[in-house]
C-alpha angles and dihedrals in degrees: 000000000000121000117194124181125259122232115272094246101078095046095113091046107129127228084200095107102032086053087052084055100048099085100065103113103165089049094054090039091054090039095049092040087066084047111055111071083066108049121102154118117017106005138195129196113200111202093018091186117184082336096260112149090027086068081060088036102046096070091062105057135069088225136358136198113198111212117206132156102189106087101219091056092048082057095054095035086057090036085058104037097034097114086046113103105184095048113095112202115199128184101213145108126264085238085056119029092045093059074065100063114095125229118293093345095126133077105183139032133191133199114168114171087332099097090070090051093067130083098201098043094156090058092052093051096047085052088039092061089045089060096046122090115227113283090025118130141228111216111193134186118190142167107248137201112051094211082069085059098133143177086260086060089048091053100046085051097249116167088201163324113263125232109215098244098037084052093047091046088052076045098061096027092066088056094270128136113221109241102180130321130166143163119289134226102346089195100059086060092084093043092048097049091039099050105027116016087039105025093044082235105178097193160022126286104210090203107043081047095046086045089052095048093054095039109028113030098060080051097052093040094050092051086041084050092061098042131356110251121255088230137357147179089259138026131215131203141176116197130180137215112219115165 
């Protein structure tokens, strides 16, 4: 396993509020469940984290880089996968590393909470779909609903929240074909306005979060399993590269 070093810049970024959120079994679970019937080959995770859902990825891939710009994760990310080889930790941004990927040499990306960090996101998909062989796949999960924008999005250094069809025109317009997509847990849209758009809230609480994975996820899940939801706090897609 490689480790590279990440740009000085993001040097002061805090794991405080994604190790609040790593112990969310039933939302990754869920997450991960959309997501599996589309992971192989050759993978890369964008915004690897404390390597939390590439521990539930990794199994499923031949080979996998983590791409992660905040030094102390990529720490974390070396000091976990380090008897891995065929784990590649790299310590970049998504702007940078992905300019270093050939032509159609990928089969998977993942962006898990990563599109709605970037301020040219239409830039990243159409090289997104360079790098990807024909038949890979894009797997994307995003916050959704900009009227949810909040002063939590504005902390963690989101540019915004997507609407469905704005996010499937971007889709089609970098050279992808829209596999599925849908709106995403229907029931976290009132606790998140409540508590963040409308209560200014600028962070995680590990133990209302923790509650709402154990209590209201099965729920939601169980209502999403009968009929996708007209609208939801996240959005995830699957998109393939054809040509």
């Amino acid at each position: 396993m490689n480790q590279n070093r990440a740009p000085d810049e993001y040097r002061e970024y805090y794991s405080q509020d994604l190790e609040s959120l790593s112990d969310l079994p039933n939302y990754q679970q869920w997450i991960m469940d959309n997501f599996l019937p589309y992971i192989g080959g050759h993978g890369v995770e964008f915004g690897a984290g404390m390597g939390t859902f590439s521990k539930l990825i990794l199994p499923h891939l031949d080979k996998m880089d983590l791409v992660e710009p905040s030094p102390n994760l990529v720490i974390q990310l070396h000091n976990q996968f380090q008897d891995n080889r065929v784990v590649q930790v790299i310590g970049d941004t998504v702007e940078n590393y992905i300019h270093t990927l050939k032509d159609r040499s990928i089969d998977t990306i993942v962006f898990i909470n990563v599109l709605e960090h970037i301020k040219d996101d239409a830039n990243i998909l159409r090289h997104s779909s360079r790098t990807l062989r024909s038949g890979g796949h894009l797997l994307l999960f995003v916050p959704a609903l900009p009227f949810l924008f909040s002063n939590l999005d504005r902390v963690l250094g989101h540019y915004r929240r997507y609407l469905i069809k704005e996010l499937h025109y971007a889709i089609q317009k970098a050279g992808f074909e829209l596999v599925c997509s849908r709106y995403f847990d229907l029931l976290g849209i009132l606790p998140w306005w409540l508590i963040n758009t409308i209560g200014g809230k600028r962070d995680f609480n590990q133990a209302q979060a923790r509650l709402y994975d154990r209590v209201g996820i099965p729920v939601t899940r169980f209502i999403e399993s009968i009929a996708a939801p007209p609208v939801g706090k996240n959005i995830i897609l699957v998109a393939r590269r054809n040509l």
